[in-house]
C-alpha positions as CSV (number, residue, x, y, z in Angstrom):
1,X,43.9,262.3,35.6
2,X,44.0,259.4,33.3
3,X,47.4,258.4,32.0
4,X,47.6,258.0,28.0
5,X,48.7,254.6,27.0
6,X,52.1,254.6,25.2
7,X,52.9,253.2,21.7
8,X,56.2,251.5,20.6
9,X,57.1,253.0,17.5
10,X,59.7,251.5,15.1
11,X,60.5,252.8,11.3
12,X,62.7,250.1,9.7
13,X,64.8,251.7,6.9
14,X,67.6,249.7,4.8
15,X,70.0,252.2,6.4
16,X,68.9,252.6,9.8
17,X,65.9,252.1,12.6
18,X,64.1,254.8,13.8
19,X,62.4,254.3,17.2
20,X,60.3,256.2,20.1
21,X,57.9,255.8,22.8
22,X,55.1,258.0,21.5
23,X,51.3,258.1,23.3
24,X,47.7,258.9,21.0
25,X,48.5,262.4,20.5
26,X,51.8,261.4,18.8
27,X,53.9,263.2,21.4
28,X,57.3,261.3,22.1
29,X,58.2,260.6,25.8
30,X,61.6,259.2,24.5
31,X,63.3,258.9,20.4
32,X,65.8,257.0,19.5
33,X,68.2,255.2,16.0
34,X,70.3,252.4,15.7
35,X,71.8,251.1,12.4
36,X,70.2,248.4,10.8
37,X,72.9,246.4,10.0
38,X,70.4,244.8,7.1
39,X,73.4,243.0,4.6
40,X,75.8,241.8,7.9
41,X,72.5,240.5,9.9
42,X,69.7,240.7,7.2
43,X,66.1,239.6,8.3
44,X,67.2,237.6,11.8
45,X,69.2,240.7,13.1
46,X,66.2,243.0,12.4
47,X,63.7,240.5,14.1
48,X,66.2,240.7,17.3
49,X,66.8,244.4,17.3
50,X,62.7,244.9,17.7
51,X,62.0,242.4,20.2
52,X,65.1,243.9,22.3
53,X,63.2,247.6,21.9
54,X,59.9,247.0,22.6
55,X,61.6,244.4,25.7
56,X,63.6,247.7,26.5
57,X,60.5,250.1,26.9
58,X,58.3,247.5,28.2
59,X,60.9,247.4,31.1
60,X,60.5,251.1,32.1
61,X,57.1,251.8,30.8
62,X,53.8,250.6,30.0
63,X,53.3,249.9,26.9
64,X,50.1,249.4,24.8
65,X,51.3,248.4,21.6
66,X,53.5,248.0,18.9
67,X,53.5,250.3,15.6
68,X,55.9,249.6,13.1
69,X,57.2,251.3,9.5
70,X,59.2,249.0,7.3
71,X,60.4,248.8,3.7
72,X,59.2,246.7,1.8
73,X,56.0,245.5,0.1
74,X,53.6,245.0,2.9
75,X,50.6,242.9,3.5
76,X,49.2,245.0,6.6
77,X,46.5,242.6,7.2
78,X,49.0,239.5,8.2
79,X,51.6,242.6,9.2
80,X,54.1,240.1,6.5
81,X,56.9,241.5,4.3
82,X,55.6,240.4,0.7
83,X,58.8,241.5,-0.8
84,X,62.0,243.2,-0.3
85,X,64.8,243.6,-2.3
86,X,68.6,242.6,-1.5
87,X,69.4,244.9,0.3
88,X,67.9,243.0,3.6
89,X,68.8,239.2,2.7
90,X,65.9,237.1,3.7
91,X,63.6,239.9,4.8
92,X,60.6,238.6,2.1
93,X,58.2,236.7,3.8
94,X,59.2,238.0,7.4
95,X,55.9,238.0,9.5
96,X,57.0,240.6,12.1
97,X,53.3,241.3,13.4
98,X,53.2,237.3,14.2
99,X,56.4,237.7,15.9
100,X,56.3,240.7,17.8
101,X,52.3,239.9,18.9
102,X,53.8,235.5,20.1
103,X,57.1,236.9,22.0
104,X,56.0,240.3,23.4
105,X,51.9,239.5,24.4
106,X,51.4,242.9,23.0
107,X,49.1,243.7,20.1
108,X,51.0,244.9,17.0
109,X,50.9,246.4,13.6
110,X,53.0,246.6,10.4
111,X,52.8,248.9,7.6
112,X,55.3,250.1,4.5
113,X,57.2,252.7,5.4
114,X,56.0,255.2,2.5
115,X,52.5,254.6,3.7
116,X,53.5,255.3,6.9
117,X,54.8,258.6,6.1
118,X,51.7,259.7,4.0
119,X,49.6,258.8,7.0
120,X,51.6,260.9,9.1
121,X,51.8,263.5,7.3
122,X,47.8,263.3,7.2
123,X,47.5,262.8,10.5
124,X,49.9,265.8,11.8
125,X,51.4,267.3,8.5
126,X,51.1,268.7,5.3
127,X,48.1,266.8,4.7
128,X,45.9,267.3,7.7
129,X,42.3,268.4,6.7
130,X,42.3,266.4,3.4
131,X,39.8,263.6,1.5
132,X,42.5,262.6,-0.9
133,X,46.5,262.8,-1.0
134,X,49.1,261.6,-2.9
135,X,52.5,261.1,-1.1
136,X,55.8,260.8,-2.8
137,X,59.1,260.6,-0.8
138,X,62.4,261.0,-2.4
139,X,65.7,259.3,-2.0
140,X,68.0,256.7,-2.9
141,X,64.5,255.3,-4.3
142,X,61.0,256.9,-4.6
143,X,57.9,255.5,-3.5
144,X,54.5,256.6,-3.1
145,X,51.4,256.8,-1.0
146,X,47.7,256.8,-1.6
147,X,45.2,257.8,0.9
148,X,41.9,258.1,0.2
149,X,39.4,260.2,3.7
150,X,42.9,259.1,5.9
151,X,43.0,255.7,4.9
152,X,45.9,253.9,2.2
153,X,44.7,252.4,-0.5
154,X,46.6,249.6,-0.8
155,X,45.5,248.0,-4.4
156,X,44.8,244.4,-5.1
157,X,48.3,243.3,-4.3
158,X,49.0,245.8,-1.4
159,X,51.6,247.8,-3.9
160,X,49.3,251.1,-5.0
161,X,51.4,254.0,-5.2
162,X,54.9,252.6,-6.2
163,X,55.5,255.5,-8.1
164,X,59.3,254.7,-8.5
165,X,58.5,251.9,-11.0
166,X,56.6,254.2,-13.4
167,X,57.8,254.8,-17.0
168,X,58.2,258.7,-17.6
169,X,60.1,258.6,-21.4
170,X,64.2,258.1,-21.8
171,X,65.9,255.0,-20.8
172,X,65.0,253.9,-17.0
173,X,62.2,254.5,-14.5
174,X,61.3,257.4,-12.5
175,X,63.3,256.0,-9.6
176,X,66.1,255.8,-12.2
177,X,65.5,259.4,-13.5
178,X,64.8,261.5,-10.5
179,X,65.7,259.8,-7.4
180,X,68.8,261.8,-4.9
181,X,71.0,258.9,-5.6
182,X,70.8,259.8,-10.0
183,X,71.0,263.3,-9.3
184,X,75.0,263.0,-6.6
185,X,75.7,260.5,-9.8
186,X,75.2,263.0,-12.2
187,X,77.1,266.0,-10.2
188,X,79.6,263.6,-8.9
189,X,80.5,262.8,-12.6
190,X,80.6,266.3,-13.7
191,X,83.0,267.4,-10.9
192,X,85.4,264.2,-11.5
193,X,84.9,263.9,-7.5
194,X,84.0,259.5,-6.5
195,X,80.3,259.5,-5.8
196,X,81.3,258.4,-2.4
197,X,82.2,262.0,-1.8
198,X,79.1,263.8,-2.4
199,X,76.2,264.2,-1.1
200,X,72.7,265.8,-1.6
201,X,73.7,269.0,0.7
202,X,76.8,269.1,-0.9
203,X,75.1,269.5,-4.9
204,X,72.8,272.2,-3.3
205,X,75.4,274.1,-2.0
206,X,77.3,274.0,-5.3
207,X,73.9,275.1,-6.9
208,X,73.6,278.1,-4.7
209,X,77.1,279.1,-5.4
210,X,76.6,279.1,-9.2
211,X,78.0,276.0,-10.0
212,X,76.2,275.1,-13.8
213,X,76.8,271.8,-13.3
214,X,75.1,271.3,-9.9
215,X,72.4,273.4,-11.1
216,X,71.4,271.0,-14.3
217,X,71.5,267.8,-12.1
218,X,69.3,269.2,-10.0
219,X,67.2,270.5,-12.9
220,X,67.3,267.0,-14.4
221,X,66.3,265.4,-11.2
222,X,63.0,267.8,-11.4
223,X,62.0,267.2,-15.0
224,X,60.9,263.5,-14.5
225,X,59.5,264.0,-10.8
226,X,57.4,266.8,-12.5
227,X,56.5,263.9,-15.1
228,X,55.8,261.4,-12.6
229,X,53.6,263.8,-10.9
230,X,52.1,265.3,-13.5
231,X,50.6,260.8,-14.5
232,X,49.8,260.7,-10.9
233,X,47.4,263.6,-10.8
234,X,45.7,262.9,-14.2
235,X,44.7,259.8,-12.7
236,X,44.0,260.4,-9.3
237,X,43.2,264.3,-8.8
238,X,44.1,264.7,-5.6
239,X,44.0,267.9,-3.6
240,X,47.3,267.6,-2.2
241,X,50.4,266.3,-3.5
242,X,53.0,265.7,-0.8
243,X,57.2,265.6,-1.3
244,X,59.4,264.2,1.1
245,X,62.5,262.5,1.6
246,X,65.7,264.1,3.0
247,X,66.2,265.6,-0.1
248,X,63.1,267.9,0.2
249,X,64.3,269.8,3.1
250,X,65.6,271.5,0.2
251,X,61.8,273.2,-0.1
252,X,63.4,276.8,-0.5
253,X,65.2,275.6,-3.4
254,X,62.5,273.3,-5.0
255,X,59.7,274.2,-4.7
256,X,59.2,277.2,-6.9
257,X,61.2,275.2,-9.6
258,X,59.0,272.5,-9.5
259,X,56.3,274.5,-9.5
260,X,57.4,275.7,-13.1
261,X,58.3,272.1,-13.9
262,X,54.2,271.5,-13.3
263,X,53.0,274.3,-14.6
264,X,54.6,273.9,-17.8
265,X,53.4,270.1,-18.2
266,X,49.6,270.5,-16.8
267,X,46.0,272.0,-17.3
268,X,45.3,274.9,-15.4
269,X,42.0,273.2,-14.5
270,X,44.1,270.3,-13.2
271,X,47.0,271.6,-11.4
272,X,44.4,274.7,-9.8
273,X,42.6,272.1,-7.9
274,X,45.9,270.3,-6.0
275,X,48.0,271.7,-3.8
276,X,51.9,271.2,-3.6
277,X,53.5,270.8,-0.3
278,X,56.3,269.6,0.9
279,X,56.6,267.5,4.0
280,X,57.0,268.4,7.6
281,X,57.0,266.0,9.4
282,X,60.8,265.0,8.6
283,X,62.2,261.9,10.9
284,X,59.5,260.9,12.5
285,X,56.8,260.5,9.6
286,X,57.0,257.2,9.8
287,X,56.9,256.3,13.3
288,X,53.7,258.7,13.5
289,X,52.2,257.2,10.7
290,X,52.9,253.7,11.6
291,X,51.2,255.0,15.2
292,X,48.3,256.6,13.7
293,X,47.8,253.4,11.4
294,X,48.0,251.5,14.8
295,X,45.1,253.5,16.1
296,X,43.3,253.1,12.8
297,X,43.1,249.7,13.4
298,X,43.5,249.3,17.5
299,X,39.5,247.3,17.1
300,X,41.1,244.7,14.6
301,X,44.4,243.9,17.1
């Protein structure tokens, strides 16, 4: 029987970096995390910590290729970091495909991390089956995905889908209005508790108990994100709308909330032709996206 060829995956967050041996079917053999250290080390300490995983697998396995997620503003073509904000000094302009490809002789592909995650979640997820998608994860920031029969559309500067800068009414931007990190800000405030105490899990639990408070930061965390949605699918009407971020493993909660949030805010005719679901893929969307964007493109590297 033919061996399947195995994948390095890596998923570069600002926090930490996700990364497994996966093969075509997106099946790990072995997962892994390390922190990513991005303000003590910023760009040079990330470029080290991928060359000494993909050296690590290559040691024990044969490896194919390299598939990486990263934040940032990504040309995938050059596999370059356009632009990233401080919170990895030096990271703009990093050209991680060139250096991965020039040190490790193995062929390579870089992608943004939110893209990543919509293309996972197409590829395995909550958007298998569709022609058009509109992925939106939710955290400290939000960003968004396009994809268009499996593919990203990437826009004329390679930033479609940034959601998180869009102008929903009140002072601020959606990412402002209705990321995680607004709503702990809000509940932290209302409880007198340092922000540095609280966490998402922690306001949800509140909620569940009855707490008022918990439940209207969470309720004003919803009312933009329904806003923001609501823009997306005037303009796009796509069949799916998909929610993730750690946040929405809080689906039970959610879901039927935003639901009303949506159906308040849109035409029937609109919101009865896309579906809402939440994302399943969890951790590893973006290494399996970053891997299925790898096979997209395993002709061109």
């Amino acid at each position: 029987m033919k061996r399947m060829k195995q994948y390095v995956c890596i998923d570069i967050g600002g926090t930490s970096i996700k990364y497994g041996l996966a093969d075509e079917q997106g099946t790990f053999t072995v997962k892994s995390s390390m922190d990513t250290e991005a303000r003590e080390k910023g760009a040079e300490g990330i470029q080290e910590k991928i060359l000494s995983i993909v050296d690590g697998y290559r040691e024990l396995h044969e490896v194919a290729g390299v598939a990486i997620s990263t934040a940032g503003i990504v040309d995938p073509k050059e596999g370059r970091i356009i632009y990233a904000g401080e919170s990895i000094p030096g990271y703009t302009g990093t050209r991680l495909r060139e250096l991965v490809e020039r040190s490790c002789e193995l062929p390579c592909t870089v992608e943004n991390d939110v893209n990543c995650a919509g293309l996972g979640e197409f590829w395995l997820g909550a958007a298998q089956g569709t022609k058009s998608a509109f992925c939106i994860t939710v955290g400290t920031g939000i960003g968004g995905c396009v994809l268009l029969d499996g593919r990203v559309w990437h826009g004329s500067g390679c930033s479609a889908g940034e959601i998180g800068y869009m102008q929903v009414g009140g002072p601020g931007t959606l990412e402002d209005l209705a990321s995680t990190r607004h709503m702990v800000e809000e509940a932290a405030e209302s409880h007198h508790t340092p922000v540095s105490e609280v966490d998402g899990k922690m306001v949800f639990d509140w909620a569940r108990a009855g707490d008022a408070d918990a439940v209207n930061a969470i309720a004003h965390m919803l009312t933009p994100l329904a806003k923001g949605i609501c823009n997306v699918c005037y303009v796009l009407n796509p069949e799916v709308v998909v929610v993730g971020g750690g946040i929405m493993a809080q689906e039970a909660y959610l879901k039927p909330r935003l639901m009303l949030e949506l159906q308040e805010r849109m035409l029937p005719s609109v919101l009865n032709h896309t579906r809402l679901e939440f994302a399943k893929l969890q951790n590893d969307a973006g290494m399996l996206g970053a891997l299925y964007y790898f096979l997209q493109n395993a002709s061109r590297v």
